[in-house]
Backbone bond lengths (Angstrom), bond angles and torsions (degrees), N, CA, C in turn:
res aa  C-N    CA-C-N  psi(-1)  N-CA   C-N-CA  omega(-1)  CA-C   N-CA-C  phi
1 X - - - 1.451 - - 1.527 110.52 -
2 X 1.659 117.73 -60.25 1.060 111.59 151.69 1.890 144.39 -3.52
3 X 1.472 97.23 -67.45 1.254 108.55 169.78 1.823 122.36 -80.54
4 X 1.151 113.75 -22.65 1.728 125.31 150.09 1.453 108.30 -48.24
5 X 1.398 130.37 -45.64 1.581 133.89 -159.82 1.555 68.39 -87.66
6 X 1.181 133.36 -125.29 1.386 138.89 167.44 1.536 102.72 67.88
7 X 1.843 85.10 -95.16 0.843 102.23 -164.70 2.170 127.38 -84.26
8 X 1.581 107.09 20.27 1.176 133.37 -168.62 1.755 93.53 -91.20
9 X 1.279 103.07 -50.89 1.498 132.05 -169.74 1.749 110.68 -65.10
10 X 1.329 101.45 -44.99 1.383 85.97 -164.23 1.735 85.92 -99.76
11 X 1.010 148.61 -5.25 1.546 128.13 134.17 1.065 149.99 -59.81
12 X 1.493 102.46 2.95 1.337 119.74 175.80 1.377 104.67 -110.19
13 X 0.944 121.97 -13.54 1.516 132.12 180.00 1.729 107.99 -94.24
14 X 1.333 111.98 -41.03 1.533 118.67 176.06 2.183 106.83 -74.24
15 X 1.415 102.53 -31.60 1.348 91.20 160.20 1.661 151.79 -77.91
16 X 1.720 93.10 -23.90 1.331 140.57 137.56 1.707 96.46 -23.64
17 X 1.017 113.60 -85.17 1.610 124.99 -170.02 1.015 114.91 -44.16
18 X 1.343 116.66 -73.49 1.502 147.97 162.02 1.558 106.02 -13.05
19 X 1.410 104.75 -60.14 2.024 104.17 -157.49 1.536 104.94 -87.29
20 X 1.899 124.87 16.31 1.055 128.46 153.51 1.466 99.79 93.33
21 X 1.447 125.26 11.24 1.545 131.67 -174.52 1.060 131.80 -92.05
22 X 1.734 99.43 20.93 1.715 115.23 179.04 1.359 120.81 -30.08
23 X 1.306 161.00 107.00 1.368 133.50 130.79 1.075 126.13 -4.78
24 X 1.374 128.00 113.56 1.721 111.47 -173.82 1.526 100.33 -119.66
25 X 1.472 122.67 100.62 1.499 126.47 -168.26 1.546 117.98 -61.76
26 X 1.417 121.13 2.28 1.034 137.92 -158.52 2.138 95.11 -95.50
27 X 1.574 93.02 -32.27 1.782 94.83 170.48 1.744 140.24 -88.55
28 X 1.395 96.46 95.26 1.974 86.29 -143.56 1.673 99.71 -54.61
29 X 1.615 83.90 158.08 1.374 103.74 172.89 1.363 106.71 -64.17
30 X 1.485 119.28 152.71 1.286 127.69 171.55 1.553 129.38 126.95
31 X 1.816 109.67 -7.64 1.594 141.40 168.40 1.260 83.96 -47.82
32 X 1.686 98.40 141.42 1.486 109.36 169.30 2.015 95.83 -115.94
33 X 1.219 114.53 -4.80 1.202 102.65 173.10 1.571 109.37 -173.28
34 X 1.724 126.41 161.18 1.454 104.22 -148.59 1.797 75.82 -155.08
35 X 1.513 108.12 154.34 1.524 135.39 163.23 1.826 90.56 -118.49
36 X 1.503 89.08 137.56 1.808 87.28 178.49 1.701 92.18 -140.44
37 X 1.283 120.72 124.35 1.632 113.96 167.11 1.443 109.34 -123.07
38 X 0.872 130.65 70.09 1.684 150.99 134.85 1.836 103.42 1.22
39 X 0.943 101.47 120.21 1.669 94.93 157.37 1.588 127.98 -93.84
40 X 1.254 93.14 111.67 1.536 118.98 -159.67 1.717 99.80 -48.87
41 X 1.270 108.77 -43.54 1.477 109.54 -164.36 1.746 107.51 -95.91
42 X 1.658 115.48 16.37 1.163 116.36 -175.81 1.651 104.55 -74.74
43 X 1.284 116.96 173.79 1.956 131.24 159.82 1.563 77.85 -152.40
44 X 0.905 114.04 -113.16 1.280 137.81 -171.14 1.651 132.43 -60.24
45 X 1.412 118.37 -53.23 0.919 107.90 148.28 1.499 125.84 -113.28
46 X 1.041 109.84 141.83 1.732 120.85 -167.97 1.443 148.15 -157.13
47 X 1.441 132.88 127.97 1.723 122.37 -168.37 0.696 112.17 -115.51
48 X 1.519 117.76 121.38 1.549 147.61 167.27 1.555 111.87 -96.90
49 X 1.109 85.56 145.51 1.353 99.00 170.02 1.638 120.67 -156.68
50 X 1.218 143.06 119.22 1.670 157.22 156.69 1.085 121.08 -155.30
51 X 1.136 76.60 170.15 2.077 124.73 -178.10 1.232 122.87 -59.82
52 X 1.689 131.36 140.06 1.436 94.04 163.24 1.998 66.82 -160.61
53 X 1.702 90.07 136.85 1.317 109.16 -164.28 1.630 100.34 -113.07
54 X 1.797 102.80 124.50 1.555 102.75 -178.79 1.677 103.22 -124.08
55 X 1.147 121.23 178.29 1.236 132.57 -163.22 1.674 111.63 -90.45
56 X 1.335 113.50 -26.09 2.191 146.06 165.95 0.975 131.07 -129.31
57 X 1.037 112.88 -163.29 1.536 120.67 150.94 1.631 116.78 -116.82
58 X 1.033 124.77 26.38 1.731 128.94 -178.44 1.388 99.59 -65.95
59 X 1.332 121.66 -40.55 1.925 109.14 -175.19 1.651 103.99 -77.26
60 X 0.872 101.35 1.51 2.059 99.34 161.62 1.136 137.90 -101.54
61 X 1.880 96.94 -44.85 1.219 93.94 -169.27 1.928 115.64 -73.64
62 X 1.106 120.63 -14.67 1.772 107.03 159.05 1.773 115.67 -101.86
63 X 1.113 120.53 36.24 1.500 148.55 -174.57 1.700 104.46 -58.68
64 X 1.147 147.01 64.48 1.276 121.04 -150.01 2.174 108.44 -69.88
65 X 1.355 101.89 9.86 1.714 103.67 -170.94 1.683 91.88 -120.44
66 X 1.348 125.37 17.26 1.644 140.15 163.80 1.639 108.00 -115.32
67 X 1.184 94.41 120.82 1.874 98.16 151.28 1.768 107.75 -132.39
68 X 1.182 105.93 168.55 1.814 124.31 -153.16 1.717 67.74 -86.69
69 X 1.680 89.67 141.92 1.712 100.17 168.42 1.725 109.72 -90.26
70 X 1.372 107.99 152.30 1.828 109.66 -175.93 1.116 90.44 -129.58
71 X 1.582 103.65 157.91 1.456 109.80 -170.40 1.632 119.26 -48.29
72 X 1.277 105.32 -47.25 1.594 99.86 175.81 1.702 119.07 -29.48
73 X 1.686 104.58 -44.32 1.525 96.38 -149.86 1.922 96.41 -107.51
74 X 1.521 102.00 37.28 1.608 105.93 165.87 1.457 109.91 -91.82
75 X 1.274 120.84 -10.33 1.466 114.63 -157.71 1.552 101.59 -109.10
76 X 1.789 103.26 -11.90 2.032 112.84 177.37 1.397 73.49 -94.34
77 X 1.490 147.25 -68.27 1.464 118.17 -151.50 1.738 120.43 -53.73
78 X 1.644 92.11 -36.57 1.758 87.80 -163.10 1.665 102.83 -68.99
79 X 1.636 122.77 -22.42 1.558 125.70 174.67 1.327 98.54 -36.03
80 X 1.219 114.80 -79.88 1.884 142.89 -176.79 1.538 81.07 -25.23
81 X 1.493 120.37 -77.90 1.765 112.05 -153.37 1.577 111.48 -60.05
82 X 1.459 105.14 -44.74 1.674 108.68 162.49 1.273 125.22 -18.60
83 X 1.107 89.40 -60.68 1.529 116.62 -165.74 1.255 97.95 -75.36
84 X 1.035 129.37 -53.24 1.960 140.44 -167.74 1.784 87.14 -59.58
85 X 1.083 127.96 -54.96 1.250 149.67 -165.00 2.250 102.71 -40.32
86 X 1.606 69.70 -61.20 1.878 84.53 -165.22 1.540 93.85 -64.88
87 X 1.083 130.75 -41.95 1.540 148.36 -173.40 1.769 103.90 -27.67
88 X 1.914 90.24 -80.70 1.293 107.76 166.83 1.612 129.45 -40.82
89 X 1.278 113.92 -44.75 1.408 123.18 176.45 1.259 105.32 -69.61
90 X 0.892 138.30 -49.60 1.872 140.85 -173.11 2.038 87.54 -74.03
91 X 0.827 146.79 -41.30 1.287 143.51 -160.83 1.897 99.62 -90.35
92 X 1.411 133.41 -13.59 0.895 146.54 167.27 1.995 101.68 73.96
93 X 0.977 97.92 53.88 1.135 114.07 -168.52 1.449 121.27 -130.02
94 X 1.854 113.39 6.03 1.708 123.05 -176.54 1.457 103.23 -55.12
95 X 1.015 114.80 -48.95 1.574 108.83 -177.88 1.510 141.36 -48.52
96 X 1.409 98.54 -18.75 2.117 131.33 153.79 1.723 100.34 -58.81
97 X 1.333 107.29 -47.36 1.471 113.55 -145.58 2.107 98.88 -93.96
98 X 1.315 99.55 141.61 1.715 100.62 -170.27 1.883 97.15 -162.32
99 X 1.330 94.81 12.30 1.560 95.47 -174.23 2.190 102.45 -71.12
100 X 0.618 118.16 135.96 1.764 124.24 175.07 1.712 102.95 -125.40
101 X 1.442 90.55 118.03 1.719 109.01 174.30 1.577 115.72 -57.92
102 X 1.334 97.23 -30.32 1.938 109.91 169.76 1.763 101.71 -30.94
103 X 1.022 120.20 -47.83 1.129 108.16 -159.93 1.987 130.31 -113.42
104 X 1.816 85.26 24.91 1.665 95.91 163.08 1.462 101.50 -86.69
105 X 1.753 87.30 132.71 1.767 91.60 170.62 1.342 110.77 -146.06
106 X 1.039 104.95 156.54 1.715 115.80 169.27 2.072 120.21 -20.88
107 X 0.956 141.70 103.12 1.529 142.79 -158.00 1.621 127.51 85.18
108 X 1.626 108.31 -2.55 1.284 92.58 160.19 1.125 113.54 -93.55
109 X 1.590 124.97 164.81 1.371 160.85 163.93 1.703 122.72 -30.03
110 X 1.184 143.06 100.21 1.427 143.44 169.94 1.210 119.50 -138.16
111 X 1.596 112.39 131.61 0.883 156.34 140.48 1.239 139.50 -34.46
112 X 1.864 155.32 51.32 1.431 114.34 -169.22 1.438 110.90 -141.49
113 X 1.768 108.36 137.12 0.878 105.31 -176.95 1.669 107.32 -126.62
114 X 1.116 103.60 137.92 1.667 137.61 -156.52 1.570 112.67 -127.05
115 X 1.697 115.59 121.09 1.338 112.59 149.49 1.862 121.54 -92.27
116 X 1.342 88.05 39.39 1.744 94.25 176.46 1.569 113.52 -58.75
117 X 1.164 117.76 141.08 1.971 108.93 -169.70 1.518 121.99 60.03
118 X 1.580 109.27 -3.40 1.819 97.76 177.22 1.476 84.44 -76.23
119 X 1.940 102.04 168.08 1.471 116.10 173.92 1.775 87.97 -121.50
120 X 1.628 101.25 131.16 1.597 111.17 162.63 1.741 107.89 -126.06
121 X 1.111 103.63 86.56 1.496 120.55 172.45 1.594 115.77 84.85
122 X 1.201 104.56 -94.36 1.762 104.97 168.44 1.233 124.38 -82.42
123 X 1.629 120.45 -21.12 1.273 118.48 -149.07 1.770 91.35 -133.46
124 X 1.272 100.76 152.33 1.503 121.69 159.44 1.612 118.84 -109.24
125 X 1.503 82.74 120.70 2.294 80.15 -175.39 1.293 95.20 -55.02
126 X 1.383 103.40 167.91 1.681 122.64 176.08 1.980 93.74 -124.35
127 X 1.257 102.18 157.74 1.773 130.20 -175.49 1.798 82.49 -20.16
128 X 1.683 100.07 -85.95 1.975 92.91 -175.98 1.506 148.06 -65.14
129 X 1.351 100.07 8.28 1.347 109.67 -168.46 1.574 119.45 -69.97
130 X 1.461 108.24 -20.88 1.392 113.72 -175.44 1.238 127.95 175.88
131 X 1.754 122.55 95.18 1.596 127.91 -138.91 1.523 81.41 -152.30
132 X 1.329 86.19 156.04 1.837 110.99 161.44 1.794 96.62 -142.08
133 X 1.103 97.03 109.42 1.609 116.92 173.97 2.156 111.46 -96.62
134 X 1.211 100.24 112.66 1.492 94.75 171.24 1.699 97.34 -121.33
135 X 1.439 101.31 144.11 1.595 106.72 -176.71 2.014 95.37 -143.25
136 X 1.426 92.50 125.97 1.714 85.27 -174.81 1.859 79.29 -104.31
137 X 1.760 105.25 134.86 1.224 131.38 157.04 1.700 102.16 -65.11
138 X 1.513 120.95 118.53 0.808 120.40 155.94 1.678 128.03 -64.15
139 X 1.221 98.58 -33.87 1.506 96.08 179.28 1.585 137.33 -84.49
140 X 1.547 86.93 -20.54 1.832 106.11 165.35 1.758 102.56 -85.19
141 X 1.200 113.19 -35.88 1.141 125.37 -139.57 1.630 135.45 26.63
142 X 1.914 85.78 86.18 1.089 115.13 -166.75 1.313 111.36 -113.12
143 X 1.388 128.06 155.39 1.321 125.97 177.46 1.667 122.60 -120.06
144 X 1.362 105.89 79.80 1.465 106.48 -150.92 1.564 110.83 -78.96
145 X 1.105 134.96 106.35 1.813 138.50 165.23 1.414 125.38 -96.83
146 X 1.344 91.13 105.83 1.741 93.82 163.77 1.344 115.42 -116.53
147 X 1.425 134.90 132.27 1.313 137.45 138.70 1.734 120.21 -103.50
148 X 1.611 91.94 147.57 1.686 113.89 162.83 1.027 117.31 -159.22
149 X 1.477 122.67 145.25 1.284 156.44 -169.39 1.614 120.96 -124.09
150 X 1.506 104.89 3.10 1.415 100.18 -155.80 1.617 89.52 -85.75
């Protein structure tokens, strides 16, 4: 019986994985409502992109994996969306995508995490090769995430 529970568990946990339904601790708790577009045909490499709609900004502003964006670092975020941008369109997938750079500004919330300069065997990623960018819109107060790897 033992090994029935066992083994009930860790298939539910390996399917868990599988259907792209990670928990990603990086999204604070506290969304009162969410757009999620998953790439259906991802395993390994893959672009996501959603929403996740909160009521402030209180789950950021003492965030220790958030700092307030300054003008300098609007012009590295909007690259990332650029880039997220062309992603979607080559993946035939613009119609997921509704994010507008118009509206990074000075005091909202970002996020980014990058294997830019890691080395995995032969190759060294470059700036786009593989990021998860979260930027909370202060003024929607929105929590916008995209990653790609492709």
């Amino acid at each position: 019986m033992k090994r029935i529970v066992t083994a009930f568990f860790l298939f539910s946990f390996l399917a868990f994985c599988l259907s792209g339904c990670m928990i990603d601790s990086n999204i604070p708790n506290g969304y009162t409502g969410k757009e999620e577009h998953f790439d259906k045909d991802g395993f390994q490499d893959y672009t996501d992109y959603c929403k996740y709609f909160y009521k402030n900004a209180a789950a950021f502003e003492n965030n220790p994996n958030y700092h307030k964006v300054t003008e300098p670092d609007i012009a590295v975020i909007k690259g990332y969306f650029d880039d997220f941008k062309q992603c979607m369109v080559d993946c035939d997938r613009a119609d997921e995508y509704d994010f507008d750079t118009k509206c990074l500004t000075s005091g909202d919330f970002v996020f980014i995490k990058t294997k830019e300069g890691v080395s995995d065997g032969n190759i060294v990623y470059e700036k786009y090769d593989n990021y998860n960018v979260y930027l909370f819109d202060t003024d929607s107060s929105v929590l916008y995430y995209i990653h790609n790897n492709k």
